[in-house]
KOLSE-310609 format. One record per atom (N, C-alpha, C, O): residue in three letters; x, y, z negated. Coordinates in steps of 0.02 Angstrom, whole numbers, plus 50000, padded with zeros to 5 digits. Layout:
<lumvexs>
ALAXYZ ...
</lumvexs>
This chain:
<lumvexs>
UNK495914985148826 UNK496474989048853 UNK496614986748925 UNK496664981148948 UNK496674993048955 UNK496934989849045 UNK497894984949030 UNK498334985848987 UNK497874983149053 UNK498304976949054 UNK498914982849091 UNK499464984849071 UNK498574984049145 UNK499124987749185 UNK499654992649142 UNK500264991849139 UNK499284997749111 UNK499605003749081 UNK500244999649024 UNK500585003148986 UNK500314993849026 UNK501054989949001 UNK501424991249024 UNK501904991648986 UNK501614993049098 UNK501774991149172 UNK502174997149183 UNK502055002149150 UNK502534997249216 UNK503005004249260 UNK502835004849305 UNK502645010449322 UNK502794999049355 UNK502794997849406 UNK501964993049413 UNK501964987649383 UNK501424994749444 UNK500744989949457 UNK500834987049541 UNK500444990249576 UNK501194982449578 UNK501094982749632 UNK500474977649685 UNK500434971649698 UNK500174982149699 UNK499494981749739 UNK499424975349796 UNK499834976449841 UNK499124970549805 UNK499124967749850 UNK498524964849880 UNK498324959249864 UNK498184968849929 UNK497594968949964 UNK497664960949983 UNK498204957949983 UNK497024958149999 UNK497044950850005 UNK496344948750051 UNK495814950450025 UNK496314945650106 UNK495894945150144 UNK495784938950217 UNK495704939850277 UNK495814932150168 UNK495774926650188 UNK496624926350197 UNK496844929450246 UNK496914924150171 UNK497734922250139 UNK497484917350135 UNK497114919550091 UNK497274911050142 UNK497444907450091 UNK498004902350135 UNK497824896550131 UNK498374903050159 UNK498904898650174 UNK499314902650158 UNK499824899450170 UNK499494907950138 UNK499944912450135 UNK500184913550046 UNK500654917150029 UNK499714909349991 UNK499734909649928 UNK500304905549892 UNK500524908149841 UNK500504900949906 UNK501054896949883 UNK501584902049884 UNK501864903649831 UNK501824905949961 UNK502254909649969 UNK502314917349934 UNK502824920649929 UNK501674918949913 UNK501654925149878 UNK501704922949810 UNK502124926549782 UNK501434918149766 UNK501564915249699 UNK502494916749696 UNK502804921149667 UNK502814909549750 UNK503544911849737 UNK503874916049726 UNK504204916749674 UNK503854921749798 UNK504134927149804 UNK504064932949753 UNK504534935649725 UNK503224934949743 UNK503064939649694 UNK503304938549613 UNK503494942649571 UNK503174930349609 UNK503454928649519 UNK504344931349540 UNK504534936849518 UNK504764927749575 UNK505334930149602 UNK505404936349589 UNK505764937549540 UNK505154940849619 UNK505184949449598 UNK505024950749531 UNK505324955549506 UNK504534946849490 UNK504484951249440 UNK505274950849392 UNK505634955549377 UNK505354945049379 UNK505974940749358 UNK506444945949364 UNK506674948149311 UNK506644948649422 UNK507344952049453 UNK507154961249449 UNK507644964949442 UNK506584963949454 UNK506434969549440 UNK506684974649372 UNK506594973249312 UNK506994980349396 UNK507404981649339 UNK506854988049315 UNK507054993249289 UNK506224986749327 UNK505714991649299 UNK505144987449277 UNK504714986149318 UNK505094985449226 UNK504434980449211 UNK503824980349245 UNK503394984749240 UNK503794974649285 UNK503004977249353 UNK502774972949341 UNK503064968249313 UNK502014972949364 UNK501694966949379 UNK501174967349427 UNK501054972949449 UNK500844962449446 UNK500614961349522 UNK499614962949532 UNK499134961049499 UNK499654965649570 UNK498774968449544 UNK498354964849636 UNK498304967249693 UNK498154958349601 UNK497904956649691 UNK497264959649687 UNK497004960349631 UNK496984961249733 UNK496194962949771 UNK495974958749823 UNK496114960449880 UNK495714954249816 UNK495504950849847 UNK494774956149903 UNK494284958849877 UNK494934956249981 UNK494354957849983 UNK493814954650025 UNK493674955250085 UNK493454949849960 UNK492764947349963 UNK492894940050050 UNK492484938350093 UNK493664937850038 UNK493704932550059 UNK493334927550078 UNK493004924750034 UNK493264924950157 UNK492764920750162 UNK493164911650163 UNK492894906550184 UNK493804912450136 UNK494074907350133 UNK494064904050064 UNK493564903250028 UNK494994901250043 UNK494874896849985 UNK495484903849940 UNK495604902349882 UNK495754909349961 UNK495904914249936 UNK495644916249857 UNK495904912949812 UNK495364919049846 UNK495164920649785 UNK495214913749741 UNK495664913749700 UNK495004910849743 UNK495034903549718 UNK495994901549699 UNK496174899249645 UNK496384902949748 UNK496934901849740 UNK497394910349701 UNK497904910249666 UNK497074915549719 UNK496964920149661 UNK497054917249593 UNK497634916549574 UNK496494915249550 UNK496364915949513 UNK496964910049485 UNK497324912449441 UNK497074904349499 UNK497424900349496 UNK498274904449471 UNK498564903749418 UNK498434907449516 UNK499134910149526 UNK498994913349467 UNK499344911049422 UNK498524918849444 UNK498294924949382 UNK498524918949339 UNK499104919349320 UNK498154912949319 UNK498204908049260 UNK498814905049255 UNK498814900349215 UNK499384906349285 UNK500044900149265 UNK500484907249274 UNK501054906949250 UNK500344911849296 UNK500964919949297 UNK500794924449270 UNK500264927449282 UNK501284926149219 UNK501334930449163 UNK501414937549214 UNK501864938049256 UNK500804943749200 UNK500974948749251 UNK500594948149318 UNK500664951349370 UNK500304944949307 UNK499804941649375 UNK498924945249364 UNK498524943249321 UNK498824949349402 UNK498014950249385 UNK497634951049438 UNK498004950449487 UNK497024952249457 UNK496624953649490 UNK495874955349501 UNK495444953049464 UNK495754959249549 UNK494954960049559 UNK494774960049629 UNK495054961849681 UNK494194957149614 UNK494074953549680 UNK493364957349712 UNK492984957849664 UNK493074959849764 UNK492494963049803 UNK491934958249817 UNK492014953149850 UNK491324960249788 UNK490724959649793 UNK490684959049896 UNK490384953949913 UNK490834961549930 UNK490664961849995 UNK491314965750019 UNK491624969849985 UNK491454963550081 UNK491994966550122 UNK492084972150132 UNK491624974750164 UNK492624976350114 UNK492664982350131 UNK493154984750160 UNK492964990450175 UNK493594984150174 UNK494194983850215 UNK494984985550174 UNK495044985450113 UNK495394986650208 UNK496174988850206 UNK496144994350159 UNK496354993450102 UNK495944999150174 UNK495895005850145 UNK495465005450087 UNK495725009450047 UNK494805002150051 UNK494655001050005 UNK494904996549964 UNK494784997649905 UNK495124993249973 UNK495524987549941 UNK496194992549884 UNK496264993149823 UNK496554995149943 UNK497304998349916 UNK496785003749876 UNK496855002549816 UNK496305009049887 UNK495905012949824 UNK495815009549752 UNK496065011049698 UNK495335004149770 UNK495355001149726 UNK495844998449668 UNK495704998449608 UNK496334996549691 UNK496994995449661 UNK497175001349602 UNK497335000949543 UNK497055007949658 UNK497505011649650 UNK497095016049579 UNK497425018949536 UNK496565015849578 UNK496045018749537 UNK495875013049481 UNK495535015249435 UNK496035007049476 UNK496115001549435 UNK496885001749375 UNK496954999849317 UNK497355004949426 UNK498155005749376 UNK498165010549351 UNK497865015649369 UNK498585009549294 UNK498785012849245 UNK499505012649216 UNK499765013849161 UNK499755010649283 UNK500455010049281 UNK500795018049303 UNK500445022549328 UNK501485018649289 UNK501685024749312 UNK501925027949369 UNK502125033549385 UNK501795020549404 UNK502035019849473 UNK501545011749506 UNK501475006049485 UNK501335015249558 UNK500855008849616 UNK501295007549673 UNK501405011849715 UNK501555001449676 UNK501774999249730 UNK501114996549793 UNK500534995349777 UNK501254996349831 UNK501044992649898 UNK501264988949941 UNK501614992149981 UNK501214981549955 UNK501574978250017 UNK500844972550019 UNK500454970849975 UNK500874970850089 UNK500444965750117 UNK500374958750113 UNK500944956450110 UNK499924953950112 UNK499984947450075 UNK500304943850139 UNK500434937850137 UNK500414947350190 UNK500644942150265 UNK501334942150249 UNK501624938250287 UNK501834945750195 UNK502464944850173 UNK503154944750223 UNK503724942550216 UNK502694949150291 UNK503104954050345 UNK503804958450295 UNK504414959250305 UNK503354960550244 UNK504074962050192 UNK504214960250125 UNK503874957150084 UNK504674962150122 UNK504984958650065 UNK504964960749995 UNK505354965049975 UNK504534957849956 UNK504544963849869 UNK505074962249828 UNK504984962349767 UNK505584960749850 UNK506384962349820 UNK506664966349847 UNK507164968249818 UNK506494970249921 UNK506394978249945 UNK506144984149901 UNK506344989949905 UNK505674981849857 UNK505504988849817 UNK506154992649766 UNK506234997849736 UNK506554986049781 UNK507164987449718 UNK507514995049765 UNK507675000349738 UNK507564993349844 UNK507784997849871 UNK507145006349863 UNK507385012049860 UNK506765005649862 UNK506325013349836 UNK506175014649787 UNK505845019849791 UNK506255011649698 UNK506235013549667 UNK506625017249617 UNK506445017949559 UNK507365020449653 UNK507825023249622 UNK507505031849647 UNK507585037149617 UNK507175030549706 UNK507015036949717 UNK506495039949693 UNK506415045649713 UNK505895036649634 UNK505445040249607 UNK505525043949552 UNK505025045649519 UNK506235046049531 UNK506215053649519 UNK506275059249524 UNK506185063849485 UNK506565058849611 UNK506495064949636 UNK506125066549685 UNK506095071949715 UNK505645058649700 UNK505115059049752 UNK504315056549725 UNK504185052349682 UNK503855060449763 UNK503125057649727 UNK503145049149757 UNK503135043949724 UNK503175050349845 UNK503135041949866 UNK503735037949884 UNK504245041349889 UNK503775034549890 UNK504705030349928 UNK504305024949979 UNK503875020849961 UNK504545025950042 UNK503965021450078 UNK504605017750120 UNK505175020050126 UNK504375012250143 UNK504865008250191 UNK504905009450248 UNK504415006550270 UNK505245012750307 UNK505465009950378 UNK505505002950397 UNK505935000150362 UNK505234999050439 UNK505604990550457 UNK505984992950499 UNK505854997250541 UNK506504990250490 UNK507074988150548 UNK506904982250578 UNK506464979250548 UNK507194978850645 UNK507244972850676 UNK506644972950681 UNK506514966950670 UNK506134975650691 UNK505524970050676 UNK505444964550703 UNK505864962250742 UNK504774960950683 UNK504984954750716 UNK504244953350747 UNK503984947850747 UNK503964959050771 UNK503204958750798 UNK503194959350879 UNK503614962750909 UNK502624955450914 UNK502564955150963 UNK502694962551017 UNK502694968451000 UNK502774960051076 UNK503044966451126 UNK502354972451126 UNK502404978551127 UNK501734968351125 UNK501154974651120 UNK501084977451055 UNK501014983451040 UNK501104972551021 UNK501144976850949 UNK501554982550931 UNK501404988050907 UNK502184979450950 UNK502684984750945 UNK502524991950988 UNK502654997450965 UNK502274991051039 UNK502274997451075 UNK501615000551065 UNK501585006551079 UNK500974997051041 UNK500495000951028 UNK500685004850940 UNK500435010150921 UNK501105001350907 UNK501315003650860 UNK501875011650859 UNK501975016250819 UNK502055010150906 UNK502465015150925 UNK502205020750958 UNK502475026150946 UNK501435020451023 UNK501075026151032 UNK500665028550961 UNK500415034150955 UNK500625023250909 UNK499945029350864 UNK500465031850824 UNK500405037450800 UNK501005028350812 UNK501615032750746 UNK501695041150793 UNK501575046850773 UNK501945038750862 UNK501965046550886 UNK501405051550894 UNK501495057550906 UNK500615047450882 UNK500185051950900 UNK500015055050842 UNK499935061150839 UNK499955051750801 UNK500035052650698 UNK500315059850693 UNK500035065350688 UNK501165057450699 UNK501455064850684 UNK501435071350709 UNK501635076450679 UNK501095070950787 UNK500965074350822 UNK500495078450777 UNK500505084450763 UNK499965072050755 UNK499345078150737 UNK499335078250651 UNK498925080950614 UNK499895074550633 UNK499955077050557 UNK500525082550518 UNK500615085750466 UNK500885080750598 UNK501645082650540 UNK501975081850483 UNK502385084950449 UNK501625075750482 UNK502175072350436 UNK502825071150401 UNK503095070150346 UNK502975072050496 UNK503695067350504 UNK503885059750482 UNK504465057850474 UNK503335055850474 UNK503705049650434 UNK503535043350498 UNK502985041250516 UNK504045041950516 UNK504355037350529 UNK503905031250563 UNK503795030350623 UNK503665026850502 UNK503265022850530 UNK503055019250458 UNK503305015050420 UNK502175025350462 UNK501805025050428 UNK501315017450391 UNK500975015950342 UNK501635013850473 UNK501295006750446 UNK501605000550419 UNK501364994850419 UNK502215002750395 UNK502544999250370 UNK502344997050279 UNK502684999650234 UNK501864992850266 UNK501654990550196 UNK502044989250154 UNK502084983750127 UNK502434994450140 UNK503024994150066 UNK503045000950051 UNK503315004750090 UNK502775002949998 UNK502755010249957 UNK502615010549886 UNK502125008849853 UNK503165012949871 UNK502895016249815 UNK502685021849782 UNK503055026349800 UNK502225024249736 UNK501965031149729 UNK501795032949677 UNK501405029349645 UNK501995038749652 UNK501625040449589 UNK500965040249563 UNK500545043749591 UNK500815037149518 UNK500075032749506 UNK499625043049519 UNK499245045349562 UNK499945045849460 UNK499425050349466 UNK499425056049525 UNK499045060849521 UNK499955054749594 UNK499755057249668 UNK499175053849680 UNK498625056149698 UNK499395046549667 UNK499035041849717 UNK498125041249692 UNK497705039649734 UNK497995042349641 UNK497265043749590 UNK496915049849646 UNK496345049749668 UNK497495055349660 UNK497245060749696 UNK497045061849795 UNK496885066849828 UNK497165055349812 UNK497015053149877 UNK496315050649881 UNK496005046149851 UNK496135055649937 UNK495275055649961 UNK495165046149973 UNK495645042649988 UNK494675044249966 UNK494345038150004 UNK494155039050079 UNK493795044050082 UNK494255036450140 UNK494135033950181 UNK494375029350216 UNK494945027750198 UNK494155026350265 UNK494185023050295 UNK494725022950354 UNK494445025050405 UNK495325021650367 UNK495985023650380 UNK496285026350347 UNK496685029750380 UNK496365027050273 UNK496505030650216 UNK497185026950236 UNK497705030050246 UNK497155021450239 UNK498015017850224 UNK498655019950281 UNK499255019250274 UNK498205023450350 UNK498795023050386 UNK499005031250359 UNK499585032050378 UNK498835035950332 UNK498965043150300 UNK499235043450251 UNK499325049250233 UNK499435039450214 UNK499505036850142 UNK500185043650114 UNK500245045850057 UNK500575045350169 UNK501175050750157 UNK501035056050185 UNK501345060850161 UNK500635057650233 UNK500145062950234 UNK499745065950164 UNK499795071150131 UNK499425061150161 UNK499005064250103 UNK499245063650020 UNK498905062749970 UNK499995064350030 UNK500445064849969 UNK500765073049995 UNK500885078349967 UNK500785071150044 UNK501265079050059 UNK500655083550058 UNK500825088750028 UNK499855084050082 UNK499475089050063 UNK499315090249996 UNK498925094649981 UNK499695085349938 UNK499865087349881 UNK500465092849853 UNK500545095749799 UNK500745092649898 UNK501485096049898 UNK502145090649863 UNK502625093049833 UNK502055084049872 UNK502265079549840 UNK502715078049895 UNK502465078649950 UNK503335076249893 UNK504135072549930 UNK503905066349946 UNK503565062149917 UNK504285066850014 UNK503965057650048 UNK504845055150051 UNK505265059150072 UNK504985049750031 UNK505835047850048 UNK505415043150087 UNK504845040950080 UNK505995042050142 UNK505855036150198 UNK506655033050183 UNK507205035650175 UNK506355024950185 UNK506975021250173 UNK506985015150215 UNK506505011250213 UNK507615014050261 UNK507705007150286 UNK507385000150264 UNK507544999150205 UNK507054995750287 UNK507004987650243 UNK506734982850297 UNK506414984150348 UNK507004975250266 UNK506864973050313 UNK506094971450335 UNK505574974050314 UNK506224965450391 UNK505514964650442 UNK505514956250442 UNK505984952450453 UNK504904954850426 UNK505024946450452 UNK504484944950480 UNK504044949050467 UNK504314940250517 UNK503824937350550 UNK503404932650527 UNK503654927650500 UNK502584933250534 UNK502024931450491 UNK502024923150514 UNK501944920550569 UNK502124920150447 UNK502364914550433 UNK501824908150438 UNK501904902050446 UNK501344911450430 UNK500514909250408 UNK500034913450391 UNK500144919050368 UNK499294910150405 UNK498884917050420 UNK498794919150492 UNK499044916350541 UNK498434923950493 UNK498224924850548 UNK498134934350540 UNK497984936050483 UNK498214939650587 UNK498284944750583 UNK497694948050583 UNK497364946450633 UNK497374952450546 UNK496774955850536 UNK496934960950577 UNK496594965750560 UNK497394962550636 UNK497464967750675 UNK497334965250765 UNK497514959750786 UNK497054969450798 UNK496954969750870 UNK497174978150895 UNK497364983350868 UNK496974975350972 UNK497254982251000 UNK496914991250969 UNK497154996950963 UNK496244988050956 UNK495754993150934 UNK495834993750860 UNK496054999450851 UNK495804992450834 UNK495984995350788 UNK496704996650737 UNK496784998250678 UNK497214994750803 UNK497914995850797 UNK498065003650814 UNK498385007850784 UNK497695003750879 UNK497875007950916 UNK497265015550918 UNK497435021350904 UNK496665013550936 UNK496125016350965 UNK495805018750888 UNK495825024650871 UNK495565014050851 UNK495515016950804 UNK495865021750744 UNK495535023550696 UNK496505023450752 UNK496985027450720 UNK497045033750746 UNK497245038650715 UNK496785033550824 UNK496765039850860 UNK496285043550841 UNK496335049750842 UNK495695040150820 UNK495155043950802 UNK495255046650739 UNK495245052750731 UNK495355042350690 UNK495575045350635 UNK495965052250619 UNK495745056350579 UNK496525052950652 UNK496895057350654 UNK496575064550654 UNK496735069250619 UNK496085064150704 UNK495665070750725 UNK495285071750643 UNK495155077350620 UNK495155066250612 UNK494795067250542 UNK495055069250493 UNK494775072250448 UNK495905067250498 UNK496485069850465 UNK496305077350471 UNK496155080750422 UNK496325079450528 UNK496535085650548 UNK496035090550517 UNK496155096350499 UNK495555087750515 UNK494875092150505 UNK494915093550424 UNK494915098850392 UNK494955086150400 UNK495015087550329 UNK495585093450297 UNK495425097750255 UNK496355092550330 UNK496775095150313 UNK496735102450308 UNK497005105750264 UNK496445104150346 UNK496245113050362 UNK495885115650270 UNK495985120350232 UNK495465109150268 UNK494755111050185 UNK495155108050141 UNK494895107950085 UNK495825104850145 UNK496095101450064 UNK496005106750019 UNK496165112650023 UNK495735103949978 UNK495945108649891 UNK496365105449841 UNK496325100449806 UNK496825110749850 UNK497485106049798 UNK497385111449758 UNK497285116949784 UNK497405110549688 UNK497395115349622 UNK497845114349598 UNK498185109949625 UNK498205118249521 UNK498505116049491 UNK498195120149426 UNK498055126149431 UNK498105116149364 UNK497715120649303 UNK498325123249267 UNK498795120249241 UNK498215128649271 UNK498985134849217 UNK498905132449141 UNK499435131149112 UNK498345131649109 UNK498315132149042 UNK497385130749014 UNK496865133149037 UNK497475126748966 UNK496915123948937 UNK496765123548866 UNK497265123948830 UNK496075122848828 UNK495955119948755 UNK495515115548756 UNK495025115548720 UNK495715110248810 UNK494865106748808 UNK495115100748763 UNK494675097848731 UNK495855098148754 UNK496105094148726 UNK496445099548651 UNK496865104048656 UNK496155097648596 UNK496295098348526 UNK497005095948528 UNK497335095648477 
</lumvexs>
């Protein structure tokens, strides 16, 4: 039996040389499950770490009740990682937040009142607490995003969401898949809530982001957005007997 489908809540946590960052996610995440008023538990992906990560994985899985994981044969990035997750649960709801613990997963308490009248509940940061280029290359691709998605959301790269497991099953694979993530809920015809939360500054670790593929690479993407969006096929089946 998948472990997950116990779960209300499966929340996802891509993983990719953390390993100074594991003591602090053990606390915080056991912390959340404890205080969570929807029974969750924690789904890491390790991906294919060239550190002592997975190793400290598996460790955290063995002493926390609610603790699981799968870990990648070879590196595949951001966007396969969160697939993976997401095609692994069987929960009724997939959370998402990042192992650099920029936010906070006693924040999900703030988006999960809204998943019954919304498919995703995704976070805004306030304050942030990221460098002056970051911030502003962050701020040209959010505007170039909506430009060419129409979205409307806010600020797409903010790693705290939650989503209906079976939207989230229905999101294409690629490669920038993660910065579209409310895009390609709304070419479902699915409700995006955008909600305030906080921002903190990366404590330990080291950032898997640069200018290029903060910035330069998201631009490109977008145009792929665009292309795809025109050919989506969203169905819906009226009526069936394939199930007795």
């Amino acid at each position: 039996m998948n472990q997950t489908s116990s779960y209300k809540l499966c929340v996802i946590v891509p993983v990719y040389n953390e390993e100074d960052n594991m003591s602090r996610l053990e606390s915080e995440l056991s912390s959340f499950l404890k205080r969570s008023h929807v029974k969750s538990c924690i789904l890491f992906v390790d991906d294919c770490s060239s550190d002592g990560s997975l190793q400290c994985i598996k460790d955290l899985c063995s002493r926390n009740e609610g603790f699981m994981y799968i870990s990648f044969a070879k590196n595949k990035g951001l966007s396969a990682a969160l697939k993976a997750g997401i095609d692994i649960a069987e929960s009724a709801y997939v959370g998402y937040i990042d192992a650099d613990l920029q936010t906070s997963p006693e924040d999900f308490a703030l988006l999960l009142p809204y998943m019954d009248e919304y498919e995703m509940a995704m976070g805004i940061r306030t304050g942030r607490k990221d460098s002056f280029v970051k911030n502003m290359s962050s701020k040209i691709a959010n505007s170039f995003r909506r430009m060419m998605t129409g979205d409307g959301v806010a600020d797409t790269g903010c790693p705290l969401k939650v989503i209906r497991t079976d939207y989230a099953k229905r999101i294409p694979l690629f490669t920038g898949m993660h910065r579209f993530l409310p895009a390609l809920i709304q070419l479902q015809e699915g409700k995006v809530k955008q909600v305030p939360v906080r921002h903190f500054e990366r404590v330990a670790g080291v950032s898997k982001y640069h200018l290029w593929n903060r910035l330069i690479g998201p631009f490109k993407d977008c145009f792929a957005f665009r292309w795809m969006k025109k050919r989506y096929i969203n169905y819906s089946i009226e009526s069936s007997n394939v199930e007795a």
